[in-house]
TORKOL-4160 file (C-alpha; in steps of 0.2 Angstrom, whole numbers, padded with zeros to 4 digits, m for minus):
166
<pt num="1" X="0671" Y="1005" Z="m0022"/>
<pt num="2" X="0677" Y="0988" Z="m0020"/>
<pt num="3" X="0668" Y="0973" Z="m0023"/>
<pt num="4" X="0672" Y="0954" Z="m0013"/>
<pt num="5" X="0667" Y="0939" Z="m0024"/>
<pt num="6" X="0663" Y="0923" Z="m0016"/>
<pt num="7" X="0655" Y="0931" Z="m0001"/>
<pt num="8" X="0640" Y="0921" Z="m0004"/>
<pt num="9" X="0650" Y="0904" Z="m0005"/>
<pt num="10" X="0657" Y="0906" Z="0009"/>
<pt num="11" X="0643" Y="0912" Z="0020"/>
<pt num="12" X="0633" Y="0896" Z="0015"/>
<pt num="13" X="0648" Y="0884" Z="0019"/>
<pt num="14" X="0650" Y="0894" Z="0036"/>
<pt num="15" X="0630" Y="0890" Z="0039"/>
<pt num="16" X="0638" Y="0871" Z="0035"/>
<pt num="17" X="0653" Y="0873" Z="0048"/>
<pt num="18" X="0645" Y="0868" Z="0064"/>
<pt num="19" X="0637" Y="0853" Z="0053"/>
<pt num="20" X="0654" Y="0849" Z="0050"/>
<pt num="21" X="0664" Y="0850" Z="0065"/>
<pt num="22" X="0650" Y="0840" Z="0073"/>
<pt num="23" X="0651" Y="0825" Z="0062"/>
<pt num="24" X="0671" Y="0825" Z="0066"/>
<pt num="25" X="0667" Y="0826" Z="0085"/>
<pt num="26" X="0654" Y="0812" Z="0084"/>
<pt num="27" X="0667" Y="0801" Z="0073"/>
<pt num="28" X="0681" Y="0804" Z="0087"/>
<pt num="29" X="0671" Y="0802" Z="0104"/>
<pt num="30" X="0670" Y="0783" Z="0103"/>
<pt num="31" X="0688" Y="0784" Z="0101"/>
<pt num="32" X="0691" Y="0795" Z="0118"/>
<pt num="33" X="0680" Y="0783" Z="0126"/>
<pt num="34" X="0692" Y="0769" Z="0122"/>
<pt num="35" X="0705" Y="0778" Z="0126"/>
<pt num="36" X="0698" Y="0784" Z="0142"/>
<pt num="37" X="0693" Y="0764" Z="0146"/>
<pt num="38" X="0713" Y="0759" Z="0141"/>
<pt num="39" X="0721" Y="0774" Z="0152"/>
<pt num="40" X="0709" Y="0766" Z="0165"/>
<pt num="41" X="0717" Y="0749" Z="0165"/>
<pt num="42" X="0734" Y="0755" Z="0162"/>
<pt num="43" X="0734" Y="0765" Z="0178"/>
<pt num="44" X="0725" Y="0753" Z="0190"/>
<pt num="45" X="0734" Y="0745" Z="0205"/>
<pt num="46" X="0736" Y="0727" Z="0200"/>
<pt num="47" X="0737" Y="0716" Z="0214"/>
<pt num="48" X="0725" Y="0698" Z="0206"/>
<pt num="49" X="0721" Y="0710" Z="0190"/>
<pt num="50" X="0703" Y="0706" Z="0191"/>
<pt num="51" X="0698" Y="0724" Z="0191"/>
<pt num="52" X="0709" Y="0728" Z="0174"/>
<pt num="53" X="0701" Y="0712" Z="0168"/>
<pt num="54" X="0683" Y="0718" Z="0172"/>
<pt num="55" X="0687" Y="0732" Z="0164"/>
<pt num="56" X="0693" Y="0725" Z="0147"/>
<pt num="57" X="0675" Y="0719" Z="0147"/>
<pt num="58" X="0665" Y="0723" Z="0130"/>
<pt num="59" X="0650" Y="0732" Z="0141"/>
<pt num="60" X="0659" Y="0744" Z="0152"/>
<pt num="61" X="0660" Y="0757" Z="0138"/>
<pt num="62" X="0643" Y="0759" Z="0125"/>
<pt num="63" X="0642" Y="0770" Z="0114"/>
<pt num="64" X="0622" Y="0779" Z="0113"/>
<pt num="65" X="0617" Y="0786" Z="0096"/>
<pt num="66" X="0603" Y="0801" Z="0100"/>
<pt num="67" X="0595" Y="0814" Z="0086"/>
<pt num="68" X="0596" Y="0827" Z="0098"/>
<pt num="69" X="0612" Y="0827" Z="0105"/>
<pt num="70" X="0622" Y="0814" Z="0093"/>
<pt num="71" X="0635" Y="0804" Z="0098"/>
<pt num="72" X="0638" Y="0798" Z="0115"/>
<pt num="73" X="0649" Y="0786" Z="0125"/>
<pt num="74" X="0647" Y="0779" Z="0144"/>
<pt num="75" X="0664" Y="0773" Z="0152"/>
<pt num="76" X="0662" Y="0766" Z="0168"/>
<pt num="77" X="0654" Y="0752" Z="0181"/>
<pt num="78" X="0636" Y="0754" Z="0171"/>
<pt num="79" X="0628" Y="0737" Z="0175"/>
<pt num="80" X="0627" Y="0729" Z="0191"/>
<pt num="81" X="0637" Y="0712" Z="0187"/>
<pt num="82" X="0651" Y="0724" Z="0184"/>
<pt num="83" X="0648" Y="0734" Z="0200"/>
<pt num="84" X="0646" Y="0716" Z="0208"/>
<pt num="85" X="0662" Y="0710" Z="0200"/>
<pt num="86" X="0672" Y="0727" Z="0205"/>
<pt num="87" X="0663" Y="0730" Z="0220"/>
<pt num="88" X="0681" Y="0735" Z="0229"/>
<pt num="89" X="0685" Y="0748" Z="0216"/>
<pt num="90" X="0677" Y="0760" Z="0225"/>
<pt num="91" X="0688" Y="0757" Z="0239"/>
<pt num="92" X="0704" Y="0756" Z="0228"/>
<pt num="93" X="0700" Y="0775" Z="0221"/>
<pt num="94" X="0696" Y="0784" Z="0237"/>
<pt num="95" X="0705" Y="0773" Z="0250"/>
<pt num="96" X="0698" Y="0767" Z="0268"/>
<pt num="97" X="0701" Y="0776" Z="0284"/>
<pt num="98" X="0706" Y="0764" Z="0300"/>
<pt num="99" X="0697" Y="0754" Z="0313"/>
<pt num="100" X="0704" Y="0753" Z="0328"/>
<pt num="101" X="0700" Y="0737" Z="0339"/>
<pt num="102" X="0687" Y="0742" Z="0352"/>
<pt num="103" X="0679" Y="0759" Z="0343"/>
<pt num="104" X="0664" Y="0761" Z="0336"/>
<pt num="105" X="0659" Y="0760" Z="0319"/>
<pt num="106" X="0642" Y="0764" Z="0309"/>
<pt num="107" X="0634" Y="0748" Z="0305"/>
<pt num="108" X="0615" Y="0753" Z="0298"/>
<pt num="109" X="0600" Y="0765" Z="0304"/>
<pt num="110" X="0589" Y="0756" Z="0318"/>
<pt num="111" X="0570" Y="0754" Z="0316"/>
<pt num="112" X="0565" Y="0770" Z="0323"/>
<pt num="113" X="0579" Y="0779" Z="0312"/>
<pt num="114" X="0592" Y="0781" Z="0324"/>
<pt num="115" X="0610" Y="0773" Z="0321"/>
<pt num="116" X="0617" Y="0760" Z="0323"/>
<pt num="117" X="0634" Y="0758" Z="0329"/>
<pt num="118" X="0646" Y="0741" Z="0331"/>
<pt num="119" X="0661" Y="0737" Z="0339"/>
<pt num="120" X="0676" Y="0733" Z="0331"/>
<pt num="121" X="0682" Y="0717" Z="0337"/>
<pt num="122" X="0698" Y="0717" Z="0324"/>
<pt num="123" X="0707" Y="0735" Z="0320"/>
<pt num="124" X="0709" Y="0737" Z="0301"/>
<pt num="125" X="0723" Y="0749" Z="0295"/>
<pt num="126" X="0719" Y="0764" Z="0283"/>
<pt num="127" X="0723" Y="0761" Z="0265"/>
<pt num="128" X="0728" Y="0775" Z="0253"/>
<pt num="129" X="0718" Y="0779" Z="0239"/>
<pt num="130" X="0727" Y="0775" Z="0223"/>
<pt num="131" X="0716" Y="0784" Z="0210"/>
<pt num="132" X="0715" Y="0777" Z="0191"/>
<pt num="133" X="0696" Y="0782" Z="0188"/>
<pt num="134" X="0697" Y="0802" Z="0191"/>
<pt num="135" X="0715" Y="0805" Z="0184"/>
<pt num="136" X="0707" Y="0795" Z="0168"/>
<pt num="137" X="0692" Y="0806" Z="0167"/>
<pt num="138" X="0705" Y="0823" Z="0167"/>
<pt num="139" X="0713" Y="0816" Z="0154"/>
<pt num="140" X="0700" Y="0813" Z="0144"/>
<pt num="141" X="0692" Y="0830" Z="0146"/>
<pt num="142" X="0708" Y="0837" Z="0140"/>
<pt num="143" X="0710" Y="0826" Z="0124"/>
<pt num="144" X="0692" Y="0829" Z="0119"/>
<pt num="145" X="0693" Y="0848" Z="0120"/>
<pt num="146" X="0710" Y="0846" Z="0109"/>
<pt num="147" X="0700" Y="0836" Z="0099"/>
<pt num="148" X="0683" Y="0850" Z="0096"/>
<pt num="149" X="0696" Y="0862" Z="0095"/>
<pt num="150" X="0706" Y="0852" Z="0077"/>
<pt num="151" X="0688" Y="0848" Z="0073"/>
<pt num="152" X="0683" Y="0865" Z="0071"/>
<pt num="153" X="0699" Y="0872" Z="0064"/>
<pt num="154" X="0699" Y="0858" Z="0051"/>
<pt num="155" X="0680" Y="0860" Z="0047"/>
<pt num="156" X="0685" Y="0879" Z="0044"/>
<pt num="157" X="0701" Y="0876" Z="0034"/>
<pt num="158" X="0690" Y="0864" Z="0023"/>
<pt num="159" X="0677" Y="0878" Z="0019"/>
<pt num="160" X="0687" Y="0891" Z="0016"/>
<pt num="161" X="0697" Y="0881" Z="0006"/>
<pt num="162" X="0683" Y="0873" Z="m0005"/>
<pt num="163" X="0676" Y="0894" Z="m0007"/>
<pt num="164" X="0692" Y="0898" Z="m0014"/>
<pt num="165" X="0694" Y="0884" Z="m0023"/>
<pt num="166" X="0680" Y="0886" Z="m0034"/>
């Protein structure tokens, strides 16, 4: 009969793994978040650059720290100066459909519930969408599952590594 040494070391840094690769994830997801804010303002349509400077701003990306779930980060339009400020964004990322002079157009619900429609006095023509927010978030999603999947094989190289070590 064979027997394994070190089978006891390395079943106690396994237990420690998932401690690990959690630390290394926690350490890189303000990081992503950065990067997610600086893909962001690299891929905006620049007409006046307001939007890219709103963006640059200190408080659209904070980082949350929670027992539970450790390390967070929130990228976005979060407070309402910043929505105020950015308030065409919205427009920018999905585009606008057209108004034609002389239809009808949704202008509010009317006291008893029912809507309200306006004519258009002056037609508007569509705008395309040109998307920096959604095409930033794929990306983002993509580089942190990269990133859990170095955090874990590293965590795993490092404890099988220190076992054999000793």
């Amino acid at each position: 009969m064979s027997h394994i040494s070190g089978f006891e070391q390395l079943e106690r840094q396994m237990r420690t793994l998932e401690n690990a690769a959690a630390k290394r994830l926690d350490e890189a997801i303000p990081e992503v978040g950065e990067e997610m804010r600086q893909d962001m303002v690299t891929h905006v349509r620049r007409r006046t650059g307001h939007l890219a400077e709103v963006m640059q701003r200190d408080d659209f990306v904070k980082k949350f720290q929670s027992r539970r779930n450790g390390v967070s980060v929130e990228v976005g339009f979060r407070t309402s100066e910043i929505r105020r400020e950015a308030r065409y964004a919205f427009y920018l990322e999905f585009g606008t459909k057209r108004n034609e002079t002389g239809g009808r157009r949704f202008a509010g619900k009317g006291k008893g519930g029912k809507d309200r429609m306006k004519r258009v006095r002056r037609g508007n023509p569509a705008r395309p969408a040109h998307p920096f927010y959604r095409p930033a978030y794929a990306r983002m999603i993509e580089n942190m599952n990269r990133r859990r999947q170095r955090a874990w094989a590293q965590a795993l190289t490092d404890a099988v590594s220190e076992t054999i070590g000793q």
